[in-house]
C-alpha positions in Angstrom: 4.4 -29.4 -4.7 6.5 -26.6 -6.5 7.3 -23.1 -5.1 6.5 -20.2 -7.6 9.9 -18.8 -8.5 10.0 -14.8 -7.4 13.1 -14.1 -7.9 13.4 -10.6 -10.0 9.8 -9.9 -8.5 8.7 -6.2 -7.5 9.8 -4.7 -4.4 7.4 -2.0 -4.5 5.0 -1.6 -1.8 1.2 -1.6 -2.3 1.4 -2.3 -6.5 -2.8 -3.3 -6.1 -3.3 0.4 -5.3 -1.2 2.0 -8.3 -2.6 4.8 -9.8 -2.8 5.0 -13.6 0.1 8.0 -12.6 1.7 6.5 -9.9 5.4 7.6 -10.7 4.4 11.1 -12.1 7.0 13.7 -9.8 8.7 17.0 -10.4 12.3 16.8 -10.5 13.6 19.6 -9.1 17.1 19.3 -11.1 15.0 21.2 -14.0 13.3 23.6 -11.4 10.3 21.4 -11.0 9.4 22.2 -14.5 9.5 18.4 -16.0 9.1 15.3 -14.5 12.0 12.7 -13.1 12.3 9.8 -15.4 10.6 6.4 -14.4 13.1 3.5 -14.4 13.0 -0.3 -13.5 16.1 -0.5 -12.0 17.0 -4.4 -11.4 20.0 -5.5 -9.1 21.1 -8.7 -11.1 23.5 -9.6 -8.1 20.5 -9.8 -5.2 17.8 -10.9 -7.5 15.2 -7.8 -7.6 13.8 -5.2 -9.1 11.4 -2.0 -8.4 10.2 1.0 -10.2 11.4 4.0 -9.4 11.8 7.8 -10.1 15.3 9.4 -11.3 15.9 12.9 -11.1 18.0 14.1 -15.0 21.3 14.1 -14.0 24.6 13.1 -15.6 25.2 10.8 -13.1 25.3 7.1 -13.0 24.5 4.4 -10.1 27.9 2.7 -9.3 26.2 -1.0 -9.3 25.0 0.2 -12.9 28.5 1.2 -14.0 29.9 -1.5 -12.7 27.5 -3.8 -14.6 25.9 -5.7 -11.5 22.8 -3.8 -12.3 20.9 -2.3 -15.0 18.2 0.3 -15.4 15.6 0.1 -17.9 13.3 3.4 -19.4 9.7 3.0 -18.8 7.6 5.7 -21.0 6.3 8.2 -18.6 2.1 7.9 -20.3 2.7 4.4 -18.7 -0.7 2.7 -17.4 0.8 1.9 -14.0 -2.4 0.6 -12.7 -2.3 -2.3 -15.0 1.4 -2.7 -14.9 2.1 -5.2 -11.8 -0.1 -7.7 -13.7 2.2 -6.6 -17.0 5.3 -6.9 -15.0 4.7 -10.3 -13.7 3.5 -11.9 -16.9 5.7 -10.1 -19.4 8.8 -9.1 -17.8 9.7 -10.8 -15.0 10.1 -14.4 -17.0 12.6 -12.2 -18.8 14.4 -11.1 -16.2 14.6 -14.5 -14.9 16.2 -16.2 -18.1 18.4 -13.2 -18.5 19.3 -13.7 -14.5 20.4 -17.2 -15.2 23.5 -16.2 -16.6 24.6 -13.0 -14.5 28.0 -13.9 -12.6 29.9 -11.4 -10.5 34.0 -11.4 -10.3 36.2 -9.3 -8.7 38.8 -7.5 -11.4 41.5 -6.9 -8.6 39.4 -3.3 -7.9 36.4 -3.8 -7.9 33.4 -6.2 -7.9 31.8 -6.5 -11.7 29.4 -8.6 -13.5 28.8 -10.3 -16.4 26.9 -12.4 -18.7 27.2 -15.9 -20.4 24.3 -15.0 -23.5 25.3 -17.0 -26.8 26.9 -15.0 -29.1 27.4 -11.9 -26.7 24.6 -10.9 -27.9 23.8 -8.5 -24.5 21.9 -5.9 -27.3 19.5 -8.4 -28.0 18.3 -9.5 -24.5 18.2 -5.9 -23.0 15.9 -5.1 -26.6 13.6 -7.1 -25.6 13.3 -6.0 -22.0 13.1 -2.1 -23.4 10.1 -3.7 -25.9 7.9 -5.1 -23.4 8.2 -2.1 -21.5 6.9 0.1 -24.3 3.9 -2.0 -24.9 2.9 -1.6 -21.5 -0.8 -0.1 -21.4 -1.2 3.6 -21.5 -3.4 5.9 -20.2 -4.3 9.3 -22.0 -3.8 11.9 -19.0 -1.5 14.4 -19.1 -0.3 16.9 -16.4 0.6 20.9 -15.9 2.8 22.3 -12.8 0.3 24.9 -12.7 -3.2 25.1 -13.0 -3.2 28.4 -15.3 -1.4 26.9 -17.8 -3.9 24.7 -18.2 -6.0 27.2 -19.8 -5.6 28.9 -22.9 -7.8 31.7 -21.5 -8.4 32.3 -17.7 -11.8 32.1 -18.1 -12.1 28.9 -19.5 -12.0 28.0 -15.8 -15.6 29.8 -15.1 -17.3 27.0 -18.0 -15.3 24.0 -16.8 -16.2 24.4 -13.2 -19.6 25.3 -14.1 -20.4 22.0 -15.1 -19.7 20.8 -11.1 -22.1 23.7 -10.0 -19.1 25.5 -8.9 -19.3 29.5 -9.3 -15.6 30.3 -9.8 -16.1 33.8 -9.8 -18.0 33.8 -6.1 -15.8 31.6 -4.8 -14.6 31.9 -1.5 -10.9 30.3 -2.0 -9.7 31.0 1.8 -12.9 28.5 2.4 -11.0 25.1 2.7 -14.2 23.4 1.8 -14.7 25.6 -0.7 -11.4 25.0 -2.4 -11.2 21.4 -1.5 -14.6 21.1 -4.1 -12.7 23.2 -6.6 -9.3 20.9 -6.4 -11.8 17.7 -6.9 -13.3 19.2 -9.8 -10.5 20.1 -11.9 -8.7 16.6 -10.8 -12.0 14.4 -12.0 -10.3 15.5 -15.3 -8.0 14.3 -17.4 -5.5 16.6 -16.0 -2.7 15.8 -13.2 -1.3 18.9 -11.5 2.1 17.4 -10.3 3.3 17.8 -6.5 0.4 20.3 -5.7 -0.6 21.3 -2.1 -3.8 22.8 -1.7 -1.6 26.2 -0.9 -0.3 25.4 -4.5 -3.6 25.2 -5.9 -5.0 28.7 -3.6 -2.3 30.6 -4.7 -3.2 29.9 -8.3 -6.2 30.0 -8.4 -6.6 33.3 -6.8 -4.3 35.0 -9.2 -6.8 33.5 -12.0 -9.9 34.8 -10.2 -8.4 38.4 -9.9 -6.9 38.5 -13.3 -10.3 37.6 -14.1 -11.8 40.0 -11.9 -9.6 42.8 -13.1 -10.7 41.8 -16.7 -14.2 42.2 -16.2 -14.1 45.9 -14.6 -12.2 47.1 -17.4 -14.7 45.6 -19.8 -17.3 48.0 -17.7 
């Protein structure tokens, strides 16, 4: 009987229920107005790797700099519910024969790794790693930090919703129900509005429906 080898397999927790935009988060080092890189971040010393978020800063991970780990880009319009199945097939028997000839030493300061590739040829093995990862499947969503700049004009919002029954305009948005039908419509788009309460999504809203409001008794 053999024992499948796992070594360099996800840590992640609950990869079966990934959303196609699992990893999508503000980073509040640029004022919540992009979104933190999405790294695979593999620790060649214990053997494992996960998928995580990264806020942009200048800084690097100690394990990283000290080349006992390494942390690989993965494109943010990644397909992360298809990914596990990627992961395992793709990349992991990558990491594995790349794995095989990781060593740690001490230099008298500090430990450090290393690797015995054939010809030193470290660009080569971490270019294929970064490859893989960019042929991941994508998915064609895309995402706002708020919902008016979704729309080019406020009152694109009345047409959209329309087609859920929804009558922005009447809309009672202190009505939870109310809203909560509003929130589902506009996510059953295409569109993700990243780290949004439903107070995120009132607040917004309301400003659009008395712009809107405002708007129309000028127009009379």
């Amino acid at each position: 009987m053999t024992t499948e080898n796992t070594d360099f397999a996800l840590k992640n927790e609950n990869v079966e229920n990934w959303k196609p935009t699992q990893f999508w988060d503000a980073d509040p080092m640029q004022n919540g107005q992009s979104i933190c890189r999405i790294m695979l971040y593999v620790d060649w010393e214990q053997k494992t790797a996960i998928v995580e978020t990264q806020m942009k800063t200048n800084s690097t991970d100690g394990a990283v700099w000290n080349g006992l780990a390494s942390e690989f880009t993965i494109p943010e319009d990644t397909d992360f519910e298809e990914f596990a199945e990627h992961y395992k097939e793709n990349i992991q028997p990558l990491l594995q024969d790349i794995g095989a000839k990781f060593e740690s030493f001490w230099d008298g300061s500090n430990w450090k790794g290393r690797f015995s590739f054939e010809n030193e040829d470290a660009y080569g093995e971490w270019s294929k790693i970064e490859n893989v990862l960019l042929d991941t499947k994508k998915h064609d969503k895309y995402y706002y930090f708020d919902v008016r700049d979704d729309f080019q004009r406020y009152s694109d919002i009345i047409d959209l919703l329309g087609y859920s029954n929804i009558n922005f305009m009447d809309s009672d948005l202190d009505n939870d129900a109310v809203l909560d039908n509003i929130i589902d419509a506009l996510e059953n788009e295409d569109v993700v509005y990243i780290n949004h309460s439903r107070e995120d999504y009132r607040t917004e809203l309301k400003l659009m429906q008395e712009t809107l409001k405002e708007e129309a008794e000028e127009e009379n």
